[in-house]
C-alpha positions in Angstrom: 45.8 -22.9 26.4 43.6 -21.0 24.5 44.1 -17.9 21.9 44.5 -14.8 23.0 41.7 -13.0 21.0 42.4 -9.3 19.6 41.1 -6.0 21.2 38.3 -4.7 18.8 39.1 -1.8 17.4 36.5 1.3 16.8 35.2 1.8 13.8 37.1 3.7 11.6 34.0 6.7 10.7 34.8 8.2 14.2 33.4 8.5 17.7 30.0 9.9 16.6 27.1 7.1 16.6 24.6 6.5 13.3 21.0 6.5 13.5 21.1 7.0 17.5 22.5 4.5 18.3 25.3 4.9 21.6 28.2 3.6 22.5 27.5 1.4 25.6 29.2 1.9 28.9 31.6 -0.4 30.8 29.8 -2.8 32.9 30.9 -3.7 36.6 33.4 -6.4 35.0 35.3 -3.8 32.9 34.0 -5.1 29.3 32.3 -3.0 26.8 30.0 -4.2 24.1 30.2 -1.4 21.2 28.0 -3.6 18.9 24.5 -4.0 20.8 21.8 -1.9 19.9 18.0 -2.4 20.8 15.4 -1.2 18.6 11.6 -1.4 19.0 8.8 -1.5 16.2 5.4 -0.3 17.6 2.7 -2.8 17.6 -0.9 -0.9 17.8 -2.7 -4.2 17.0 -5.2 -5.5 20.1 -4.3 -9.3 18.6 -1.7 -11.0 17.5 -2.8 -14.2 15.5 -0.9 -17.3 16.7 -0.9 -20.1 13.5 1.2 -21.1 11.2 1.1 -22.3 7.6 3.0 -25.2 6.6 3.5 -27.0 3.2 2.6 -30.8 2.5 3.6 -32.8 -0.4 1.5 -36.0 -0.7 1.9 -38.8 -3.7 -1.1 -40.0 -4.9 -1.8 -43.9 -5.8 -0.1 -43.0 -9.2 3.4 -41.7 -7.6 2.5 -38.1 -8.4 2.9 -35.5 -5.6 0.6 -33.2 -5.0 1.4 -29.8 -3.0 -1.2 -28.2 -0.5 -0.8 -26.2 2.9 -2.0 -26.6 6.1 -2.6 -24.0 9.1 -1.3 -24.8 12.7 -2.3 -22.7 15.5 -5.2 -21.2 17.6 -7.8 -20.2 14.9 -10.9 -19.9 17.7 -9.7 -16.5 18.9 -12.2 -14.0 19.8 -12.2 -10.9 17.4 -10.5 -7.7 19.2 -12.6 -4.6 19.5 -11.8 -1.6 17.3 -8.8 0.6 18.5 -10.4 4.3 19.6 -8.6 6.9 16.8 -6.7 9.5 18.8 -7.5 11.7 15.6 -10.9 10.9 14.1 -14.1 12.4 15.0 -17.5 10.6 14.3 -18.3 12.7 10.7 -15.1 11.3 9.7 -15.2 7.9 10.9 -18.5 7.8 8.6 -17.2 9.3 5.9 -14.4 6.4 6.0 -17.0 3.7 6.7 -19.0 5.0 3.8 -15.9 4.9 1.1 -15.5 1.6 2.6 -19.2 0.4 1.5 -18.6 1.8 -2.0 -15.3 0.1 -2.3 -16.7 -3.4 -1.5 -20.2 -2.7 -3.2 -18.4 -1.4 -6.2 -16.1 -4.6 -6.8 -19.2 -6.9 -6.1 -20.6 -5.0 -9.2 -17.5 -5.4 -11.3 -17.5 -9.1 -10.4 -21.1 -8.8 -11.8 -20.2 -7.3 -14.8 -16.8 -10.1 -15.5 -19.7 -13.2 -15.2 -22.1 -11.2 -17.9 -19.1 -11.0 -19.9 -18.9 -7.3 -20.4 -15.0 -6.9 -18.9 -12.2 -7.1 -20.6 -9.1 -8.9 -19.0 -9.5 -9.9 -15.2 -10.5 -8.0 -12.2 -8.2 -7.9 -9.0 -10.4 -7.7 -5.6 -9.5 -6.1 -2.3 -11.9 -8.0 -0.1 -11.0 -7.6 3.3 -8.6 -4.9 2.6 -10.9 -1.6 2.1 -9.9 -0.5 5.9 -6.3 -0.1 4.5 -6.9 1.2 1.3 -10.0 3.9 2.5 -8.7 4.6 5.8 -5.0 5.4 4.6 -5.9 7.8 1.4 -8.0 9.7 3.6 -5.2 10.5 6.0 -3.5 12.4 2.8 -4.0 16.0 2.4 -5.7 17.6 -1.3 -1.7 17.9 -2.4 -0.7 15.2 -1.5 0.2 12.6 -3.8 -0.8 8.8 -4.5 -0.2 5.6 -6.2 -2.4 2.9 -6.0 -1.8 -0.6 -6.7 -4.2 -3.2 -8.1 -6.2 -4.1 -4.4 -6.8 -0.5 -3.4 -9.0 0.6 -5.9 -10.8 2.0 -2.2 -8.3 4.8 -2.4 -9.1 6.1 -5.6 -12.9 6.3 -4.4 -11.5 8.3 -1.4 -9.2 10.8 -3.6 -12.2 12.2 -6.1 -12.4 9.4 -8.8 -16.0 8.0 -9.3 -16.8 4.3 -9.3 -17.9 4.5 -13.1 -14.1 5.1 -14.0 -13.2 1.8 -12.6 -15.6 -0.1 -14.2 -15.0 1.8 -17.5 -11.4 1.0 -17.0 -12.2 -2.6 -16.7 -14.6 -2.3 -19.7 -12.0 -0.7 -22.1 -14.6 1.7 -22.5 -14.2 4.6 -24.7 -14.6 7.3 -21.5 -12.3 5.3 -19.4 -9.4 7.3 -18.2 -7.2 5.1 -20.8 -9.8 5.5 -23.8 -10.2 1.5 -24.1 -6.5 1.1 -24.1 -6.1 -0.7 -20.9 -8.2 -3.8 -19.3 -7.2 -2.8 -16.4 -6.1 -0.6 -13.3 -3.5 1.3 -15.4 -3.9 4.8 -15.4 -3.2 8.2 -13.1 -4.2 11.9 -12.7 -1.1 13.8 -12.4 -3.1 17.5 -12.9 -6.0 17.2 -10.5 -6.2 14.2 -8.1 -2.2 13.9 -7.8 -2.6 10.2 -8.4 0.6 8.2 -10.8 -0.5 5.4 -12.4 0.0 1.4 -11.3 3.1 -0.3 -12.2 2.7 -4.1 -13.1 6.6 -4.6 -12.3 5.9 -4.8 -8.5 7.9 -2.8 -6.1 8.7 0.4 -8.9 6.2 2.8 -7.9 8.2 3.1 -4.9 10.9 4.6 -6.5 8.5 6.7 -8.9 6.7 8.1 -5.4 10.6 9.1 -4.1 11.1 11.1 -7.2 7.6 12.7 -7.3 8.5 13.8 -3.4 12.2 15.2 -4.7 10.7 16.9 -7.5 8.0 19.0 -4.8 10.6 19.8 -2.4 12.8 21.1 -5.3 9.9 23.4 -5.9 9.7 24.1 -2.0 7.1 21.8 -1.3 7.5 19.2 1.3 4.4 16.7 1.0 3.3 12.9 1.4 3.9 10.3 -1.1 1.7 7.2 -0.6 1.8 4.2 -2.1 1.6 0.3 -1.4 3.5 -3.3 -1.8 2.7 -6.5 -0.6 4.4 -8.9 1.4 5.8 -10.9 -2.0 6.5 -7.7 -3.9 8.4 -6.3 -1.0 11.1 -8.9 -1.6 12.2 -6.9 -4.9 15.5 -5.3 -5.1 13.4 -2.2 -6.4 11.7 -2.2 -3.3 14.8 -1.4 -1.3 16.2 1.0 -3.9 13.2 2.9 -3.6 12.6 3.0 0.2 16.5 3.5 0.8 16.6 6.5 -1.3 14.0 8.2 0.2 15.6 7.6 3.4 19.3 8.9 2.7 16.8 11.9 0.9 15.0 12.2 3.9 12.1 12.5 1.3 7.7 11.7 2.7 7.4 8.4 1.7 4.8 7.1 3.3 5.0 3.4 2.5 2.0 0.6 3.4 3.6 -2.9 3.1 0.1 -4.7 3.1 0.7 -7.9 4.9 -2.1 -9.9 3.4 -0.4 -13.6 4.3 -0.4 -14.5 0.5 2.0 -13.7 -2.7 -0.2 -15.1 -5.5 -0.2 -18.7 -4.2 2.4 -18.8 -1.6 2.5 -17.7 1.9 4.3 -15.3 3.9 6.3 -18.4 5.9 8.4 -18.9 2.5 8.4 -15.4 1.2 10.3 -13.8 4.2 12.2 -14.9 7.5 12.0 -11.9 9.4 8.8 -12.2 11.7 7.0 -8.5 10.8 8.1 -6.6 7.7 8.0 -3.2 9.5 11.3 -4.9 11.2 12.7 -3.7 7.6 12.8 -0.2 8.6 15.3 -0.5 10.9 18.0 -1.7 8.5 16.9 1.7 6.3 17.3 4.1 9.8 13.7 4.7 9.5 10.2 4.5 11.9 8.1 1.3 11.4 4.6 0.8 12.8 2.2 -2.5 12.9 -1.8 -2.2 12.5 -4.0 -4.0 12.1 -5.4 -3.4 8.4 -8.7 -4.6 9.8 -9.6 -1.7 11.7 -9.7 1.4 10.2 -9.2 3.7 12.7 -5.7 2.3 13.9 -4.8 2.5 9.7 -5.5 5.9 10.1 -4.3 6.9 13.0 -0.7 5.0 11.3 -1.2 6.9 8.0 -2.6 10.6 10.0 0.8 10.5 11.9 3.5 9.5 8.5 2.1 11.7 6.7 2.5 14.5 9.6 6.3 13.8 9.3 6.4 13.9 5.6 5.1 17.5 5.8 7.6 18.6 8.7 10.7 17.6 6.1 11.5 14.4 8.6 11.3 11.7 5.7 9.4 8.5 5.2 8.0 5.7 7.5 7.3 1.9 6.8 3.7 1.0 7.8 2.6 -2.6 8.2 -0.6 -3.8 8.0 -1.9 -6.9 8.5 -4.4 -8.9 7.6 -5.5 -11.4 5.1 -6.3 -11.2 0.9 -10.1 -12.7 1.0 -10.0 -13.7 -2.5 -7.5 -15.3 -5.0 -4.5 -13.5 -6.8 -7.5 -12.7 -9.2 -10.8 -13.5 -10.5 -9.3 -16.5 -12.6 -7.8 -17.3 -9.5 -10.2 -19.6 -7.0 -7.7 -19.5 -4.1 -8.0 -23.6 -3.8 -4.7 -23.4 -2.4 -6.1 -21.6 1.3 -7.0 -23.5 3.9 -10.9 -22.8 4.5 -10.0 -22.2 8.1 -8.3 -19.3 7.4 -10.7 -17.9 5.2 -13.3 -18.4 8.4 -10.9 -16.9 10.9 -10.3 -13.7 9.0 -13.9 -14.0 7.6 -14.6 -13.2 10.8 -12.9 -9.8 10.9 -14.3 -8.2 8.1 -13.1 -4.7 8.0 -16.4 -3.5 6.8 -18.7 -5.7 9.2 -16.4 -4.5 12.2 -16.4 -0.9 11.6 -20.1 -1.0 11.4 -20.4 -2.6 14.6 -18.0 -0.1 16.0 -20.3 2.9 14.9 -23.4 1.3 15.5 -23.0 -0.3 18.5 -20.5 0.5 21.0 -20.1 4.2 19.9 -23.9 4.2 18.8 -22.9 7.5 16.3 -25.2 5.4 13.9 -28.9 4.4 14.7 -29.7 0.9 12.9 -31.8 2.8 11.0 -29.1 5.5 9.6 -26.9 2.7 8.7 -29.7 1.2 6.6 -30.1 4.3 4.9 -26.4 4.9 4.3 -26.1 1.3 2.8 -29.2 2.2 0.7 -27.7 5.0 -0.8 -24.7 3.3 -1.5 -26.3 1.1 -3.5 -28.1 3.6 -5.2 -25.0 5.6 -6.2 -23.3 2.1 -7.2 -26.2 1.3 -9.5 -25.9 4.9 -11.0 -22.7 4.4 -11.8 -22.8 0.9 -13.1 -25.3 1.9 -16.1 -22.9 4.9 -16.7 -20.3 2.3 -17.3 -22.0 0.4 -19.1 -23.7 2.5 -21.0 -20.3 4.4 -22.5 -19.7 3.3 -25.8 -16.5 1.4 -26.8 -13.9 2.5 -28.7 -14.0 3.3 -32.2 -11.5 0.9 -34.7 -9.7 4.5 -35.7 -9.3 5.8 -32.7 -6.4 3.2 -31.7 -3.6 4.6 -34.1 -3.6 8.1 -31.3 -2.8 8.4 -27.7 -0.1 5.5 -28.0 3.0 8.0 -28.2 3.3 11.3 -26.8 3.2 13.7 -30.4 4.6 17.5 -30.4 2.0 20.0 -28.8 -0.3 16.7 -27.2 0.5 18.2 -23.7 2.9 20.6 -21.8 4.8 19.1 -18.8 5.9 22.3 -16.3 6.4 22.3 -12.5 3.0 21.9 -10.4 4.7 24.4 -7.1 6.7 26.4 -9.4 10.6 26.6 -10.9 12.7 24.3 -8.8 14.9 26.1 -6.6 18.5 24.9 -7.1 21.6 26.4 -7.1 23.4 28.1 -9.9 26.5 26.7 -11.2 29.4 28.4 -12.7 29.1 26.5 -15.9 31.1 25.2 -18.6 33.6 22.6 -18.3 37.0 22.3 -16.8 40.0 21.7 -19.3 40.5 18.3 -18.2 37.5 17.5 -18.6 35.6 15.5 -21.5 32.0 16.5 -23.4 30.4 14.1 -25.1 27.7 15.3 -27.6 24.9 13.2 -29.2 23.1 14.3 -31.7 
């Protein structure tokens, strides 16, 4: 005889349902299932890669083991056509082609410039990711604001910043943004490009971004925020402080989770269970997308539509693209651990070589000859600002006792919108209550 199990009671918050979700009706047998909920996470990719990547450890004749990867799956697929844009016309689709060109010519360069020895530190590549980082900045609006991270040094090109101030940055030149203080991608423009600076401890900016969208709509501003994690940094508690504030705040994250199949050396199938990452958003009561971060125009179309919602006050959105880091963690980095069969599948998908197919060829808003000329000048502007960078002198030996703490009268920090509009309190404290005053 079995055990009679106990009615289910409601939950104790009331009858009225979170996040939309409804109370199901009775079926024809008289139960009712008050727990199931169905949720769906738009998928605007036109391919869904089918492999796997699996680890091996081998001994060698001496005992040791060795660790490498192997990739199961279908890696012969034909590459899907570009997605139309519902929102961008041909200028712009050139436009985002051409940031695109500078982004990959520009890091060619500063791979150049690492092998002649003239960088300081190491330089960190986003080959095969300038669809995501071009196409999503230039969804963003002039106030707007941004935060790179180390692989979308695209977006900066897109938001105003020159290619010379990368390669000075790299340089620790004296006219980089940093004055030779930095080797690398660490530094913002909070007065005229709206841009805060990287953060090496992965997963903060996303925090930072929430507070820089509470601080505008205190000053009656509702704008996007943008910034970017990858798949291994998106495991950091941080990372769901951050989103899940902005949530409950209702604040315009817009947040790319770039799904490039690697964390430094190990891949997604032992950073993460879940199958897509944009499945994340539903535990924060948020929208999630898929693109592919191949093709530019569905990253934009992604990135044009959450940063519509930011400005209408309806809060953030969790955007996944996917696709596949083409280079190692950095240049130091050979990225020996990758199967070569990987590297030739997404090889095959170059952002840059399938958008230019795309204008060229099936929308023909290109002739073979203005896509000549456009790469031409590219290269032009690229070797222009190479020499700049090179050309700027380093830093002076005096020059490093300034600039490392903020002194009285250095700079005035004031609201950008205006005075914060908040309520005013009656002030002063209750008699049961305790001040505590620091000196």
């Amino acid at each position: 005889m079995g055990t009679k199990k106990p009615k289910s009671r409601h939950n104790s918050s009331g009858n009225r349902p979170r996040n939309g979700a409804s109370r199901s009706k009775p079926n024809n047998t008289g139960a009712r299932n008050n727990d199931l909920r169905t949720y769906s996470i738009p998928d605007y990719r036109l391919e869904h890669p089918d492999f796997t990547v699996r680890q091996r450890i081998e001994k060698d004749r001496h005992g040791a083991e060795h660790v490498h990867y192997e990739v199961e799956g279908d890696l012969n697929a034909p590459v899907p056509p570009i997605r139309d844009s519902k929102y961008l016309d041909k200028q712009q689709s050139i436009e985002i082609y051409r940031y695109m060109l500078l982004n990959r010519k520009m890091e060619v360069a500063l791979e150049n410039l690492y092998k002649q020895g003239k960088v300081v530190g190491g330089v960190y590549f986003g080959l095969g990711q300038e669809a995501c980082s071009c196409a999503s900045a230039y969804a963003l609006d002039k106030d707007d604001w941004f935060a790179p991270m180390i692989r979308n040094q695209g977006s900066l090109l897109v938001r105003g910043f020159g290619a010379s101030v990368t390669m000075m940055q790299y340089m620790a030149k004296a006219d980089s943004p940093t004055k030779g203080r930095d080797g690398t991608s660490h530094f913002g423009d909070i007065k005229k490009n709206n841009m805060v600076s990287p953060i090496s401890m992965l997963g903060d900016l996303i925090p930072v971004m929430s507070g820089v969208a509470l601080g505008a709509r205190l000053q009656g501003r509702n704008l996007a925020v943008m910034t970017y994690i990858g798949d291994g940094g998106q495991s950091t508690g941080v990372t769901y402080e951050g989103i899940n504030f902005a949530a409950v705040q209702n604040l315009g994250l817009v947040l790319f989770v770039e799904s490039n199949l690697w964390a430094y050396s190990t891949p997604s199938e032992m950073q993460y269970r879940c199958k897509d990452l944009a499945e994340r958003a539903i535990g924060y009561g948020i929208p999630g997308v898929i693109v592919d971060g191949t093709d530019a125009c569905q990253v934009y179309d992604a990135a044009h539509e959450a940063v519509e919602r930011a400005h209408r006050g309806e809060g953030p959105t969790l955007i996944e693209a996917k696709m596949m880091r083409m280079k190692g963690h950095a240049i130091h980095d050979a990225a020996s651990y990758v199967p070569k069969s990987m590297f030739d599948f997404w090889k095959k998908r170059d952002p840059i070589v399938r958008f230019e197919n795309y204008l060229v060829k099936e929308k023909k808003w290109l002739t073979p000859k203005e896509n000549q000329d456009l790469i031409a000048e590219v290269e032009r502007i690229i070797e222009e600002e190479r020499e700049i960078a090179v050309n700027s002198p380093m830093p002076t030996p005096e020059s490093a006792e300034g600039g490392v703490f903020c002194e009285d009268g250095c700079h005035e920090i004031k609201p950008k919108y205006g005075m914060p509009k908040v309520k005013k309190g009656i002030g002063g404290f209750k008699q049961t209550e305790a001040a505590v005053h620091l000196k």
